[in-house]
N, C-alpha and C positions, 0 to 999 in steps of 0.2 A: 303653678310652679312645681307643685308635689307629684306631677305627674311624671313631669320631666324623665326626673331619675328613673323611675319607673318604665317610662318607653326606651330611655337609652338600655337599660339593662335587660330590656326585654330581645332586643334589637341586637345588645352583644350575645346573648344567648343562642339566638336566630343563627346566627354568622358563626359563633364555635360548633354547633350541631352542623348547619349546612356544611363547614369545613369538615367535618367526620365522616359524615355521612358522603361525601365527594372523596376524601381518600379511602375511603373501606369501599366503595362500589361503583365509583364512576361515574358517576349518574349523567352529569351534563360531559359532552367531550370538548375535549383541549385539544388543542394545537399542541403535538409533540417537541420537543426541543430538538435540535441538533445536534449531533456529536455521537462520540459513545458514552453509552451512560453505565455505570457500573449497577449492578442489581444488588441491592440488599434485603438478604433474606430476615423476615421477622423470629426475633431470637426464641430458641426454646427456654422455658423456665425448669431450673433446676435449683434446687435448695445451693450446691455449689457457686454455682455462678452469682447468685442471689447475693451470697455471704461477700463472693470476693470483692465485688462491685462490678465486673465483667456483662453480667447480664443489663447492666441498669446502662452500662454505655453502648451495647449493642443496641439495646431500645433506642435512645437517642438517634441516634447515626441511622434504625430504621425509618424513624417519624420524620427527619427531618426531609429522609429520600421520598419520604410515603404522604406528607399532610395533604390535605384538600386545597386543591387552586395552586397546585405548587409551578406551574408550569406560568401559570399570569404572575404572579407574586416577583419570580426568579425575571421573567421578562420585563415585568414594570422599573425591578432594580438595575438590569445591566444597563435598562433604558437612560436611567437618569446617571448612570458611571459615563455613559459612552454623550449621552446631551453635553451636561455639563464638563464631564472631564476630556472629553475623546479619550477613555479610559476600556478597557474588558477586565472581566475577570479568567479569560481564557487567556492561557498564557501563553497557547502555540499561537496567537494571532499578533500581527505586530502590523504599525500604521506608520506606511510610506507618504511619501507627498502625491498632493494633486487628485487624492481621493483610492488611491493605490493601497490592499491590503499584501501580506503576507505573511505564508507559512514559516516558524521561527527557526527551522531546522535550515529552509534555503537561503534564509538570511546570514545563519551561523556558517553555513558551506562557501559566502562569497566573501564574507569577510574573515574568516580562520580555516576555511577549510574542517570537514565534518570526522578528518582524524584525526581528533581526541576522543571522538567515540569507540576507537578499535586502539591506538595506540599512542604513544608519544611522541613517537623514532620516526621521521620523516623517514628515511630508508627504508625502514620495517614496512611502513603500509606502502611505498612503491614496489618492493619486494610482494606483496601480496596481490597487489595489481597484476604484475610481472607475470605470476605461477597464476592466476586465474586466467590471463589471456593465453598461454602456454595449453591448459588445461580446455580450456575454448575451442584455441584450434585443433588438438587431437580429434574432441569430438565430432568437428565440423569437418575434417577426413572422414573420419570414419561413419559417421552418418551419409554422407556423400555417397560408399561404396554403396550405403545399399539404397539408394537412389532416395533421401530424404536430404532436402538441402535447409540449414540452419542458419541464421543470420540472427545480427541485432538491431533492435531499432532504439534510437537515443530521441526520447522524446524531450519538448524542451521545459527547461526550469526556470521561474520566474525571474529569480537571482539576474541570470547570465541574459536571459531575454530582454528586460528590462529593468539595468542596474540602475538609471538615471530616478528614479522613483522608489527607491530604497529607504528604509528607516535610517538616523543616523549610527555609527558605528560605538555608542556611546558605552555600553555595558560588555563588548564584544572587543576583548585586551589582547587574548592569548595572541602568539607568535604563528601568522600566518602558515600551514602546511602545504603539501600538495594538494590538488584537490582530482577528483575522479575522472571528469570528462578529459579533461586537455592529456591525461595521462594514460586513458583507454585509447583515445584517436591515435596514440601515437604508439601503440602495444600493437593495437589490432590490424594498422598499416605494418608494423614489424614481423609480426607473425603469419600475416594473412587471413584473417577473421574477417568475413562476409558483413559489414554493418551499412546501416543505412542513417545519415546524420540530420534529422528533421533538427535539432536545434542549431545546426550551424548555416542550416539552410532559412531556416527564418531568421535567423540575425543578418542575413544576405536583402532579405525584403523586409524587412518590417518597415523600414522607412518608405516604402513605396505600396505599399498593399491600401488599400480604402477601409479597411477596419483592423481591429486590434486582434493578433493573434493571440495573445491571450488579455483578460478584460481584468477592469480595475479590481471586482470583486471577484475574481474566479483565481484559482490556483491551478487548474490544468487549462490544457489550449484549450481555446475556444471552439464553440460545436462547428462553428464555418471555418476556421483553420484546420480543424482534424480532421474535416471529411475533404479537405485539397491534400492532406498529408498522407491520408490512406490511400486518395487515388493515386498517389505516387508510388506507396508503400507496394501497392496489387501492382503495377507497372515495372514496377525494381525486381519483384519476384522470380520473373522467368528468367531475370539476367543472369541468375545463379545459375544454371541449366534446369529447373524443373519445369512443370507444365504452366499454361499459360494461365491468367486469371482472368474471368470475364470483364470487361469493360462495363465503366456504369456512366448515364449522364447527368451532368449536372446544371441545375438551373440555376437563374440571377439571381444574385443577391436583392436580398428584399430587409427590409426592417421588423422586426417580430416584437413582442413580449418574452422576455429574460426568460430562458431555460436554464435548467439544471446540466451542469453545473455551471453555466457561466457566471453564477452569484452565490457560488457555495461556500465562501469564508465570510463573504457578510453574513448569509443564513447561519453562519455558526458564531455570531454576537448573543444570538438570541435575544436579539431585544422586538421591543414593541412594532415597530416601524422599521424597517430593515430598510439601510443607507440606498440612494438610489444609485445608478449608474449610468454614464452614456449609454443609450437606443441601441442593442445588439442587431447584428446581419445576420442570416441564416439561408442557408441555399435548400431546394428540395433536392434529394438525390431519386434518380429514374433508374430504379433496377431490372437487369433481364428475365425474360422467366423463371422460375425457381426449379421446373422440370427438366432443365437438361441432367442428361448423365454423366458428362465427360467433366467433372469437378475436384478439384485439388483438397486434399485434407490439410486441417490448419491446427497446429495446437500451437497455442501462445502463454508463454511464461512471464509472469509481467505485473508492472503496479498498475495503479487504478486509471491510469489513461486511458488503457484501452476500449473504458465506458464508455465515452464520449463516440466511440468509432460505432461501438455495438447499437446505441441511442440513434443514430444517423444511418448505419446502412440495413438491410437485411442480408444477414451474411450467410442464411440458407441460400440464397440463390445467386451467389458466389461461392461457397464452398460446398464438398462433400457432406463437411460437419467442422464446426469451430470450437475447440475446447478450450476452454479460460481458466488456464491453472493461475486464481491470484496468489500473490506472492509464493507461488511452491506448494500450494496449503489448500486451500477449498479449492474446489472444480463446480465454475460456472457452465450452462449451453448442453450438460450432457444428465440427459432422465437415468444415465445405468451406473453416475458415479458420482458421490460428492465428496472425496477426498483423494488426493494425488498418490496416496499409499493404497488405496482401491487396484490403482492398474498394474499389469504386468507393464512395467518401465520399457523394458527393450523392445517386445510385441506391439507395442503401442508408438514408438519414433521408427521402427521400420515400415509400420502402415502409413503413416503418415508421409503428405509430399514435402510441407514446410512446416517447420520451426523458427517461431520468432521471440526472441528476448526481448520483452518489448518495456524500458524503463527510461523513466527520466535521469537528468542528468545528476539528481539530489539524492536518487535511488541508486544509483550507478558501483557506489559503492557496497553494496549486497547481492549484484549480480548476481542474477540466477537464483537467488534464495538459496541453495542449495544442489538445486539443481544439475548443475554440471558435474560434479563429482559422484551421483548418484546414477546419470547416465553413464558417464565413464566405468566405474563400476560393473554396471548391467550389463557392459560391452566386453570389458577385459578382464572380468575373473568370472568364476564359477561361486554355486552357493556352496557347495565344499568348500573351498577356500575362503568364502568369509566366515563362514562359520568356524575354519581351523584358528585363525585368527583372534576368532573373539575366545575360544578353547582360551590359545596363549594368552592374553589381557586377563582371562578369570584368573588364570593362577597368578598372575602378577599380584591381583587383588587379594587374593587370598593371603599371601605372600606377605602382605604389608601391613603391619596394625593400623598403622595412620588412614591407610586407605581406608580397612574395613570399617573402624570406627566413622568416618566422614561419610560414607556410604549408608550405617545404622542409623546415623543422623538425620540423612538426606532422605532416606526412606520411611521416617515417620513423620516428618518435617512435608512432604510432599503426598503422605498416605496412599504410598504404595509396597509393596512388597519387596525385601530386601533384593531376591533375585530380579526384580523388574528394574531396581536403581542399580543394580551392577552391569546390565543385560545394555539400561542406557548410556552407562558409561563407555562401555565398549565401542560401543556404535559412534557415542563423538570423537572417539579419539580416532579408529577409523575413517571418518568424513571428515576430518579436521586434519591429518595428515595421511591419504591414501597411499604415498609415495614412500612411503616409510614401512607399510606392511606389504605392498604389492608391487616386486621389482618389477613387474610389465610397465607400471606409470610410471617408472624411470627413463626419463628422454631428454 
């Protein structure tokens, strides 16, 4: 019996070392978790820090991102919240019926509408709608003259796709708003905006289609709905007047093993055993040679849909070159650039034959990232004139104590240079109202 204690102690020792020794070096590999995960840097010691308590909670907050096994530990727990509770600790996941998950933002979009994230004022974010489809169409003129044709693709949102499988509306009070899509389709017919509406066109079949356009565990369409959406997408192309896209053929549906993403809000429970799903379809796509020459350039502005398209086709040997600006921001497809402030903006939309916006309906309201008004921009002033511009802003700055101070604040606060935090100021107020410093964008 005197041994006992003696092997258990020996055996928790075993297990605190193994756990040390697996966070300082990794020894055996883990199964990574899903999501984004935030990095925590191991704090430096400093007698200061030491005194104030600051370093002693750094530690914490490293060790608990950093201990040994933390990947099984954190999976055995959501295991036993999600068994017993049907619970996560992920708070963008919410549980619909029938085995149906979803993302919390398109939940919050069908029951209140996602403007209270920009504003109060029901008018104010239709107003904002208004002037971004306005700002749309100029572009879509004016890229037109020099023979590059732009359009939008409204990819579809869970919400609208499938509301009958929705969570209840029980924590979700506020005063319904507008919401994006029903208020773009009826902008973009007003103005004349080139779009293409994959979500109103699967809400037309989904009652008749032999599998789910988008699946119980997935948050984007499904990999066999978006390669029938794309074949429409290349089909819809030349209707604008540019060049043609090659055709691709597509095979039977067949029954496969779950691909990414079609079970990527279950994978991000992270638990043990990840929930199963009804048996996905999948079609082979038959693409043409990759050698011809006569191929259309494609740059796409867009959320993360457009993976599901890139996973299925080979879009070398349908386009010239495909560049995937996500969201505005990194540049996917292209060895010479990984940032969208890399290119020269206008040199690169007059080479190009198509532009597609390519976002869901939940995204709808960040159209373009920025984008548009930065092409607009590139078209209709000169860099003399913005730079006159941002001249005028400095002195406003200068001008104002309140300013300056908010700015000395903002520049240590962010650990940059005071003229780097004035220099950004200027630039948003520029992009955030271009019609206000450059009477050409007055229309």
């Amino acid at each position: 019996m005197d041994k006992q204690p003696r092997i258990l102690c020996i055996i928790t020792m075993v297990l605190l070392l193994l756990t040390a020794v697996q966070g300082k070096w990794h020894i055996i590999p883990m199964r990574s978790l899903k999501g984004a995960v935030a990095e925590v840097e191991h704090p430096r010691f400093l007698l200061r820090t030491w005194a104030d308590g600051s370093w002693q909670q750094q530690l914490d907050e490293y060790l608990k991102s950093n201990f040994g096994f933390r990947e099984v530990a954190i999976r055995l727990y959501n295991q036993y919240l999600y068994t017993c509770y049907h619970k996560t600790q992920n708070h963008d996941l919410l549980f619909g019926s029938d085995g149906y998950m979803y993302e919390r933002y398109f939940v919050e979009d069908y029951y209140e509408s996602r403007m209270y994230k920009y504003t109060d004022d029901p008018q104010e974010l239709i107003g904002m709608f208004d002037l971004e489809a306005r700002r749309l169409a100029r572009l879509q003129s004016i890229l037109r003259e020099q023979g590059t044709y732009l359009f939008v693709e409204i990819s579809p949102g869970k919400d609208i796709l499938y509301p009958e499988h929705l969570p209840p509306q029980d924590t979700m009070t506020r005063t319904p708003g507008p919401r994006a899509y029903p208020e773009y389709l009826h902008l973009f017919d007003k103005y004349g905006v080139e779009y293409i509406d994959v979500l109103g066109w699967f809400l037309r079949i989904k009652d008749s289609v032999p599998f789910p356009l988008m699946t119980p565990l997935g948050n984007h369409w499904s990999n066999i709905a978006s390669v029938y959406a794309f074949d429409s997408i290349m089909r819809f192309m030349p209707t604008l007047g540019g060049p043609k896209v090659r055709t691709v053929a597509i095979g039977e549906p067949y029954y496969g093993r779950t691909r990414e993403p079609d079970n990527d809000l279950g994978r991000l429970l992270n638990v043990t055993f990840t929930p199963r799903q009804p048996r996905c379809q999948y079609v082979d796509v038959v693409m043409p040679p990759a050698h011809a020459t006569a191929k259309p350039g494609l740059v796409v502005i867009g959320d993360s849909f457009f993976w599901n398209i890139k996973y299925n086709f080979q879009l070398d040997s349908l386009f010239r070159y495909t560049h995937y600006w996500f969201y505005n921001n990194t540049v996917y497809f292209d060895a010479d650039h990984h940032n969208v402030a890399d290119y020269d903006l206008r040199q690169t939309l007059v080479d190009a034959d198509y532009v597609m916006l390519s976002y869901c309906s939940g995204q709808l309201y960040d159209l373009g990232n920025g984008f548009i008004v930065d092409a607009l921009l590139a078209f209709t002033t000169t860099d003399e004139e913005r730079q006159a511009v941002r001249d005028s802003i400095f002195g406003l700055i200068r001008d104002d104590e309140h300013w300056l101070q908010y700015l000395e604040g903002k520049s240590a606060r962010e650990g940059i240079s005071f003229e780097q935090a004035m220099l950004n100021d200027a630039n948003y107020l520029i992009h955030t109202h271009p019609e206000k410093y450059f009477k050409q964008l007055n229309y």
